[in-house]
Backbone as CSV, one residue per row, in Angstrom:
resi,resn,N_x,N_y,N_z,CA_x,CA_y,CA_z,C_x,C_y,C_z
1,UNK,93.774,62.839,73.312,92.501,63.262,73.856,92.279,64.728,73.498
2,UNK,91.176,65.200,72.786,91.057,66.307,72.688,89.952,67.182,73.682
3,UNK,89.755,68.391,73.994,88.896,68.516,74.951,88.513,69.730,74.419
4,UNK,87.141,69.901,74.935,86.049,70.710,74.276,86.212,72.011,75.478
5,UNK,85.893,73.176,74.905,85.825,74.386,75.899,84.406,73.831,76.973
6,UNK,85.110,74.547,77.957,84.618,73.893,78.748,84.947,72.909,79.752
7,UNK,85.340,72.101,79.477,86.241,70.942,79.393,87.311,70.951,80.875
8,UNK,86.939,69.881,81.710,87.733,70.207,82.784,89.215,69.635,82.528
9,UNK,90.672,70.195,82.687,92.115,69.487,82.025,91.982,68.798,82.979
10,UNK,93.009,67.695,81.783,93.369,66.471,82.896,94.753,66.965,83.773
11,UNK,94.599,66.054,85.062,95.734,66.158,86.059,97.327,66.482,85.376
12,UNK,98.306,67.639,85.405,99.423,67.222,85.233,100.405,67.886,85.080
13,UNK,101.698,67.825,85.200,102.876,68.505,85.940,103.882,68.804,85.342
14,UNK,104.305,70.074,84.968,105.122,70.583,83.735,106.577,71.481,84.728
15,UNK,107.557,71.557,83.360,108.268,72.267,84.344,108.295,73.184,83.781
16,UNK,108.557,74.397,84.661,108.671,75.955,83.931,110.097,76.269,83.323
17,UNK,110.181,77.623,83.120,111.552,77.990,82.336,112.756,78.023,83.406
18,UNK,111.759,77.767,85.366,112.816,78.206,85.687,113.461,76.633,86.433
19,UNK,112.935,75.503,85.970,113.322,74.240,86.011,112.375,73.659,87.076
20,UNK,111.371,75.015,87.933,110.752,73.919,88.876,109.241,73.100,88.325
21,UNK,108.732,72.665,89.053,107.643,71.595,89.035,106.661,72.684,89.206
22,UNK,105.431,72.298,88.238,104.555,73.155,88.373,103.264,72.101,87.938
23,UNK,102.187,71.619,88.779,101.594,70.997,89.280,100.009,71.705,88.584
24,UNK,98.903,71.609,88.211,97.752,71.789,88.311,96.914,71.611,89.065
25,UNK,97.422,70.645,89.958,96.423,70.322,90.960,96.849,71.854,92.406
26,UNK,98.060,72.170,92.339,98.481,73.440,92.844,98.037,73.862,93.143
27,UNK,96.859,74.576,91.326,96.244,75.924,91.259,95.125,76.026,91.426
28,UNK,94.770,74.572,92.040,92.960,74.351,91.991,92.330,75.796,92.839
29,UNK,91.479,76.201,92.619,90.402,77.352,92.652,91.127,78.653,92.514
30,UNK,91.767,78.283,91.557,92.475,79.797,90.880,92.019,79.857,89.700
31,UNK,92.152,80.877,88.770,91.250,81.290,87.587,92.864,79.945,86.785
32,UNK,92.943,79.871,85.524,94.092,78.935,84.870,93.615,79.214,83.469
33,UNK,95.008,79.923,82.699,94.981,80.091,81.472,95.694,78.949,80.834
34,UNK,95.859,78.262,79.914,96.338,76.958,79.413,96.637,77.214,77.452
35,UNK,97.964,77.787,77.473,98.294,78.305,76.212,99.118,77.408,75.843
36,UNK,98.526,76.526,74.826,99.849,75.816,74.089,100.076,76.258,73.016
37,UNK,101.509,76.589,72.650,102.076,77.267,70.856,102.888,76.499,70.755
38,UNK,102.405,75.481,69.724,103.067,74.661,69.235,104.756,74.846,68.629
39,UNK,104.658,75.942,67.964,105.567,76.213,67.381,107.032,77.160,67.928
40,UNK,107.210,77.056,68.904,107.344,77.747,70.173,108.978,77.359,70.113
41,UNK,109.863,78.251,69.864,111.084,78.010,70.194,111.681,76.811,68.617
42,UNK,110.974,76.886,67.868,111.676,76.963,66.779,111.457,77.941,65.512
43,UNK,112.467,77.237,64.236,113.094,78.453,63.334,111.355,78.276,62.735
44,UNK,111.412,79.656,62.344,110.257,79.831,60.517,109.721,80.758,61.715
Protein backbone atom coordinates (compact mmCIF):
# COMPACT_ATOMS: atom_id res chain seq x y z
CA UNK A 1 0.00 0.00 0.00
CA UNK A 2 1.45 3.16 -0.81
CA UNK A 3 0.17 6.42 0.74
CA UNK A 4 -0.01 9.85 -0.52
CA UNK A 5 1.11 12.97 1.77
CA UNK A 6 -1.42 13.59 3.50
CA UNK A 7 -2.43 10.35 3.97
CA UNK A 8 -3.69 9.14 7.32
CA UNK A 9 -0.95 5.75 8.46
CA UNK A 10 -2.35 2.71 8.94
CA UNK A 11 -2.69 1.25 12.61
CA UNK A 12 0.67 -0.33 13.87
CA UNK A 13 3.21 -1.45 16.39
CA UNK A 14 6.97 -1.46 16.12
CA UNK A 15 9.60 -2.09 18.52
CA UNK A 16 12.19 0.46 19.37
CA UNK A 17 16.01 0.07 19.89
CA UNK A 18 15.17 -0.27 23.36
CA UNK A 19 13.04 -3.62 22.77
CA UNK A 20 9.74 -1.99 23.95
CA UNK A 21 6.37 -1.81 22.03
CA UNK A 22 5.66 1.28 20.50
CA UNK A 23 2.09 1.57 19.33
CA UNK A 24 0.63 4.52 16.98
CA UNK A 25 -2.44 4.45 18.22
CA UNK A 26 -0.34 5.72 21.61
CA UNK A 27 0.51 8.91 19.94
CA UNK A 28 -2.84 9.83 18.63
CA UNK A 29 -3.08 13.82 18.86
CA UNK A 30 0.56 14.24 18.97
CA UNK A 31 2.37 15.88 16.04
CA UNK A 32 4.23 12.04 14.38
CA UNK A 33 7.23 12.07 12.22
CA UNK A 34 7.37 8.62 10.23
CA UNK A 35 11.05 8.15 8.77
CA UNK A 36 11.71 5.06 6.99
CA UNK A 37 15.64 4.50 5.66
CA UNK A 38 15.61 1.72 4.02
CA UNK A 39 19.05 1.18 4.01
CA UNK A 40 19.59 1.48 7.61
CA UNK A 41 22.08 -0.67 9.39
CA UNK A 42 23.64 -2.15 6.48
CA UNK A 43 27.19 -2.19 4.61
CA UNK A 44 27.67 0.42 1.32
Amino acid sequence: MLLKVGDTAPAFTVQTHEGKDLSLANLRGKKVLLWFYPKADTPG
